[in-house]
C-alpha positions, -999 to +999 in steps of 0.1 A: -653-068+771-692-082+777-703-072+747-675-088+727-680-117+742-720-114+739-713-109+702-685-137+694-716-161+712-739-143+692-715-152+662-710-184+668-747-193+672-756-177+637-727-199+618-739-230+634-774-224+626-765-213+588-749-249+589-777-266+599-801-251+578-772-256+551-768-290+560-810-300+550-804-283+518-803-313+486-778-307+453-781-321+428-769-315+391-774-327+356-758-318+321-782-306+301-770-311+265-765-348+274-805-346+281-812-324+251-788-344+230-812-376+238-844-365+234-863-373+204-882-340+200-843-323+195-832-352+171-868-343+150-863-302+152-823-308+145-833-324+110-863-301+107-840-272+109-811-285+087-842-287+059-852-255+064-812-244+063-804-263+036-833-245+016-822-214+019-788-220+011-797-238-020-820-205-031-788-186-025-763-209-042-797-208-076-792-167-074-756-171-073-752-192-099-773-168-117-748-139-111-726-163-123-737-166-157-741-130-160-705-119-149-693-151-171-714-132-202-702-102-193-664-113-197-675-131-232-687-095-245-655-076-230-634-101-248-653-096-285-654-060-282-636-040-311-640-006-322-663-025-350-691-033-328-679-007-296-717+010-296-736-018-293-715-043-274-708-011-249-747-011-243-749-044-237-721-046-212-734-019-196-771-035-193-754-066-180-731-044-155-766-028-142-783-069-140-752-079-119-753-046-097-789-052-090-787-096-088-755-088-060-779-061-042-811-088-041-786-119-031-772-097+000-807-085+008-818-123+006-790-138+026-803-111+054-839-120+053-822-159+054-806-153+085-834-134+105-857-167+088-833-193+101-832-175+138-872-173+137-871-213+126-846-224+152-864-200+178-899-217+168-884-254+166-862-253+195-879-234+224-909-262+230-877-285+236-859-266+258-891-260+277-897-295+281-865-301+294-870-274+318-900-285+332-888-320+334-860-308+356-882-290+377-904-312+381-882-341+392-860-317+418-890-310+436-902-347+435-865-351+450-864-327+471-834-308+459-830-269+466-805-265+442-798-281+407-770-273+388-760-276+350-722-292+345-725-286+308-726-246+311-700-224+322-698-214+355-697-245+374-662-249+378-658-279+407-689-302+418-681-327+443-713-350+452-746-340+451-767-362+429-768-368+389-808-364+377-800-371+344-816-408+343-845-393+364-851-366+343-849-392+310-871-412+327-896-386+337-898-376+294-898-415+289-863-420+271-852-451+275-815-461+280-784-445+295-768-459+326-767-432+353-734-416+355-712-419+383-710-392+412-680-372+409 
């Protein structure tokens, strides 16, 4: 019976010492795609990287286009081919048949190399951003003082009830001007 008791008061000592050290501990949080949404540097790689897509999907619409005009030749041919001319309209179909097979092979093999391209692009355009944002962050919570700092706009935070919004700070601390600070939830 001692050593229960020795251990409830044990207990009890740990839980209000986890509270205390609980109870120093800062929150704070901060939605992050407001704060990416309103910095200039995402504004500038947002437009840099709709060029760059817009590019490639004009290459791809030129080769398709292309195809196009083949296939469309290829129909004309079918339609004036008699018994007549059968030898040498049949060769030429079948040269066109071949140009089509191979255009259709290249424009699949571009809209690949397009993709990996536009990954690379948004990869090279949008990781200094994120970064800054990052370091912003950080670099406010620890002028703050908070422990822990968490982001409303991902999954994952289902309920948040206080703590503080950084949002201006962080704005602030990247020079963006405006936005009023958002109320505490």
């Amino acid at each position: 019976m001692r050593k229960l008791v020795k251990v409830a008061v044990v207990a009890v000592g740990l839980f209000f010492a986890g509270n205390a050290v609980q109870a120093q501990q800062k929150f704070a949080h901060i939605n992050s795609g407001d704060l990416l949404q309103a910095m200039p540097e995402m504004k500038a790689a947002d437009a840099s990287f709709k060029t760059f897509q817009d590019q490639k999907e004009n290459q791809l619409k030129q080769m398709d286009a292309e195809r196009q005009k083949k296939i469309t030749s290829y129909q004309e041919k079918a339609r004036t081919l008699s018994e007549a001319n059968k030898e040498q309209i049949g060769k030429e179909m079948e040269a066109l048949a071949k140009e089509i097979q191979d255009m259709e092979k290249r424009i699949g093999e571009t809209q690949q190399k397009a993709q990996q391209e536009l990954q690379a692009k948004q990869a090279e355009l949008y990781q200094p951003v994120y970064k800054k944002a990052e370091e912003a962050v950080k670099a406010v919570s620890k002028e703050k003082g908070y422990a822990y700092v968490f982001d409303v706009s991902q999954p994952g935070v289902v309920y948040f009830d206080g703590g503080d919004d950084i949002l201006t700070a962080v704005k602030a601390k990247l020079g963006i001007a405006g936005g009023a600070p958002t109320a505490k939830k």
